[in-house]
C-alpha positions in Angstrom: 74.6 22.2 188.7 76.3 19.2 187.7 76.0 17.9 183.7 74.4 14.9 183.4 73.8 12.7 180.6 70.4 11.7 179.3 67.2 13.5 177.7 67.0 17.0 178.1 64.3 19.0 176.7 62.8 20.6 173.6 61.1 17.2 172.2 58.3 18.1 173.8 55.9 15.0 173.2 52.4 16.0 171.1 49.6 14.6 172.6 48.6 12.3 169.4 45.8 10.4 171.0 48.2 7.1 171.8 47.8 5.2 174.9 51.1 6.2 177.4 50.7 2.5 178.6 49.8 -0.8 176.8 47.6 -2.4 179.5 45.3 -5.6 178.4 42.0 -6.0 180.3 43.6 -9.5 181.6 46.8 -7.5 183.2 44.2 -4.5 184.5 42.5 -7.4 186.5 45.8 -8.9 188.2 46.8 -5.1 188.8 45.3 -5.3 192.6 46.7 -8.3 193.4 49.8 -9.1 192.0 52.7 -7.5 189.8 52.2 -6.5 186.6 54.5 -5.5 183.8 53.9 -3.5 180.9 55.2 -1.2 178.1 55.0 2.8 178.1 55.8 5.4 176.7 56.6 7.5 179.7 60.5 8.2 178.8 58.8 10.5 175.5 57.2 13.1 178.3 59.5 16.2 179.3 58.4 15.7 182.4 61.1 12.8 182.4 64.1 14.9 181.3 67.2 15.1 183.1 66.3 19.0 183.4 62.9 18.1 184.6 63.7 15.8 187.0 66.5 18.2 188.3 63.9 20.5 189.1 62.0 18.6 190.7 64.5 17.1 193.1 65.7 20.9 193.6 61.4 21.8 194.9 60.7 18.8 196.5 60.2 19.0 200.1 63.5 17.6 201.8 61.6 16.0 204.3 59.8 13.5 201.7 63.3 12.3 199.6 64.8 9.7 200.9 68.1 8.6 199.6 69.8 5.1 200.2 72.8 3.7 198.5 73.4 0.5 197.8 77.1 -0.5 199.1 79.6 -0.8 196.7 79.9 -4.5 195.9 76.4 -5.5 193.7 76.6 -9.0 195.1 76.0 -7.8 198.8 72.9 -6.2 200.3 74.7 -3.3 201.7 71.4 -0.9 201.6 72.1 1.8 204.5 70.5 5.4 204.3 72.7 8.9 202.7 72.1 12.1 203.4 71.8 14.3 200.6 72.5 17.4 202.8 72.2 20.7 200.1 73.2 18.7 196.7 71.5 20.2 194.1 68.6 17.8 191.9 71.3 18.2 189.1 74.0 16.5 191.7 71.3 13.8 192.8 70.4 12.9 189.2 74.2 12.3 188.8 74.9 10.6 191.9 72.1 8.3 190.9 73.1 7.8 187.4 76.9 7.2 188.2 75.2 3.7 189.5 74.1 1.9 193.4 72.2 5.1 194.8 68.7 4.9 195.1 65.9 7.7 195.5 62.3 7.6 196.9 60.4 10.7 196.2 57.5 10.5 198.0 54.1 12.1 197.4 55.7 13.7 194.2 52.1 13.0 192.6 50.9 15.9 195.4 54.0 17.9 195.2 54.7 18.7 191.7 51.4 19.3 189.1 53.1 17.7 186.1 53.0 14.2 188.1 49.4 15.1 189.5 48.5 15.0 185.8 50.0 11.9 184.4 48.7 10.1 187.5 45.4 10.7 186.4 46.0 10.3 182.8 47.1 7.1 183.7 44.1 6.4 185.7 41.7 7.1 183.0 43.6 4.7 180.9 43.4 2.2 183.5 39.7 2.7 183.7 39.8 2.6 179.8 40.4 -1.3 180.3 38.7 -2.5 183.2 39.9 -1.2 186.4 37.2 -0.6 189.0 36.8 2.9 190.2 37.8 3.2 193.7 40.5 0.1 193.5 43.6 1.8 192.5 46.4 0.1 193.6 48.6 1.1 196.1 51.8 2.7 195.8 54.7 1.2 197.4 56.7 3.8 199.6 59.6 1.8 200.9 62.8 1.0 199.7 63.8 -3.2 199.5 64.7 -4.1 202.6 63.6 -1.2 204.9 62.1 -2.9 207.0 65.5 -4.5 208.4 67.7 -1.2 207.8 65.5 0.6 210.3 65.9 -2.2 213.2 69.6 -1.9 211.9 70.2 1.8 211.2 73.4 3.4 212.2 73.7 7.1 213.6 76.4 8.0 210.9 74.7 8.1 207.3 77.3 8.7 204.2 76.7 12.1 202.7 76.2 13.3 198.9 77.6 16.7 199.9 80.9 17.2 201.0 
């Protein structure tokens, strides 16, 4: 596995009653409709170590990751699709890290427990302020610019693996 900077574990967080997110009623309202930004406290959680996020890129389904990059010069939209091929969740992590690669792990809330959990965590605090039940929001799924890659796509994708 490949060493990656970052987190790792053994800080485990202690549940100490604190919000994970700082969401006013006002922002709760808009959350449907538009963007909304907030502060969190997500980046405490183990789940969101290097080592757990390794682990979960090695158990997640192959068929839900997607990989893209994002071309080599940051002032072009060079967006095309890689194939990760057998890299390892350490390697991915890295590849990511070392800068313009981008990954969509999809249904990870279904996949992996941990994420089951915090998604309803952060439900219930959503709730806590206002959000109707039954009006979550919907997760986006597609990477920027998708939409033109696939009318676009070429047959030879650039590979993480070797």
């Amino acid at each position: 596995m490949t060493q990656v900077r970052g987190r790792t574990g053994g800080d485990r967080l202690v549940d100490d009653g604190r919000p994970l997110t700082l969401w006013t009623a006002s922002q709760t309202a808009s959350l449907t409709t538009s963007v909304v930004r907030t502060s969190h406290r997500l980046g405490e959680l183990d789940l969101f170590t290097d080592d757990s996020l390794a682990d979960v890129l090695d158990r997640h389904p192959r068929q839900q990751l997607q990989a893209f990059t994002m071309g080599s010069d940051p002032t072009r939209d060079e967006w095309g699709p890689v194939e990760v091929g057998s890299a390892s969740g350490g390697d991915k992590l890295a590849a990511v890290r070392a800068g313009r690669l981008w990954l969509n792990v999809l249904d990870v809330d279904r996949t992996h427990d941990g994420f089951t959990r915090l998604q309803a965590r952060l439900f219930d605090e959503l709730n806590g302020v206002g959000l109707r039940r039954g009006s979550r929001p919907s997760p986006r799924t597609s990477a920027p610019g998708e939409r033109r890659r696939r009318a676009s796509s070429s047959s030879r994708m650039p590979s993480l693996t070797r």
